[in-house]
C-alpha positions as CSV (number, residue, x, y, z in Angstrom):
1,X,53.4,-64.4,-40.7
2,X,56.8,-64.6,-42.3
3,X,60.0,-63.2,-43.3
4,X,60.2,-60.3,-45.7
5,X,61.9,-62.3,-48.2
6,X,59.1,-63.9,-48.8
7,X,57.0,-60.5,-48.8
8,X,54.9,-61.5,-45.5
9,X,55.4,-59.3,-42.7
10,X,54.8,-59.5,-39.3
11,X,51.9,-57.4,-38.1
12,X,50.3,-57.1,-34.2
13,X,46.9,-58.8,-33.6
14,X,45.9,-55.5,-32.9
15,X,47.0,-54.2,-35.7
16,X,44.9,-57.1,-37.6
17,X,42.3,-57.0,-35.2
18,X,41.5,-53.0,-36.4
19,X,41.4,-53.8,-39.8
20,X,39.4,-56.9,-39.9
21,X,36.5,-55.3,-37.1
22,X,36.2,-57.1,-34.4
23,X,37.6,-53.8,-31.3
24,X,34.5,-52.1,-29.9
25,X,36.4,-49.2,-27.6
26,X,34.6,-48.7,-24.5
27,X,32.7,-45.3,-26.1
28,X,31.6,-47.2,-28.8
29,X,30.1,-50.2,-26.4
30,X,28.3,-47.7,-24.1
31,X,27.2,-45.8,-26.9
32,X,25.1,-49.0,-28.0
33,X,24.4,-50.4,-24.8
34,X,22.6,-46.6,-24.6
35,X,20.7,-47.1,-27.4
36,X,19.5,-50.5,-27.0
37,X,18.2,-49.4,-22.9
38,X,16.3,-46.8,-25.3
39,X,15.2,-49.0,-27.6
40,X,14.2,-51.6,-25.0
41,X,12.4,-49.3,-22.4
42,X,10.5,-48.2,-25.5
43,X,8.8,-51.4,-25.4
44,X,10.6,-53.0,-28.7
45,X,11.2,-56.7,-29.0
46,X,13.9,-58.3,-29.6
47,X,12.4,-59.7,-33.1
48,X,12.0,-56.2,-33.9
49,X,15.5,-55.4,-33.5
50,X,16.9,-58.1,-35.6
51,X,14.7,-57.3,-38.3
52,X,15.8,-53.5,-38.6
53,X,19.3,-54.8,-37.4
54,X,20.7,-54.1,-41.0
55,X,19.4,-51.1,-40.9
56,X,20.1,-49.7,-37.6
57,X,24.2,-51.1,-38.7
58,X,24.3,-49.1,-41.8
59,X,23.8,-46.1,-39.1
60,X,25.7,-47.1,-36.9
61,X,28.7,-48.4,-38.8
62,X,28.1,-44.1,-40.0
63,X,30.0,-43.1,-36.7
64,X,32.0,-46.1,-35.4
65,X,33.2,-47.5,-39.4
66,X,35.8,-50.2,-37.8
67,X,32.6,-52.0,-35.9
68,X,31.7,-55.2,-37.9
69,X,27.7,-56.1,-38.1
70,X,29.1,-59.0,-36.7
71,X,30.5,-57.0,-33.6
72,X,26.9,-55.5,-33.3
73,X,24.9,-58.3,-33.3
74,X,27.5,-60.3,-31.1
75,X,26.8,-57.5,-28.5
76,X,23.1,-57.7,-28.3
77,X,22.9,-61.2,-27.8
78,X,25.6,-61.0,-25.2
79,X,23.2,-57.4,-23.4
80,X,20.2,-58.0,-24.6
81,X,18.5,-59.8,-21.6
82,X,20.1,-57.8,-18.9
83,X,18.9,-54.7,-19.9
């Protein structure tokens, strides 16, 4: 960022890192990694999930509105397979 006379300020990376998506808090992880277990022991592939993925974000997104579909589909690939 800037100086101020130029109108650019100088913001954390948190700070940016909030706004843009991208923080999953530790509540908002095991509330996912809860719900993919369920979905999983359930007996739900993962081709099913990333076809209702949209979906299943617009819910989610509901409750935890700075989570990117990005940040959710970044997390299932990552715990997906040791579930």
């Amino acid at each position: 960022m800037a100086d101020n006379n130029n109108g650019f300020i100088d913001l954390d990376p948190k700070i940016l890192d909030a706004i843009s998506g991208g923080v999953m808090t530790q509540d908002e992880e095991n509330t996912l990694l809860d719900n993919l277990k369920a979905i999983k022991s359930m007996g739900i592939s993962l081709d099913t999930i990333w076809q209702q993925l949209p979906a299943f974000y617009d819910i989610y997104k509901s409750s935890y509105p700075n989570i990117t579909y990005e940040d959710v589909e970044g997390f299932i690939k990552k715990n997906w397979d040791s579930l």
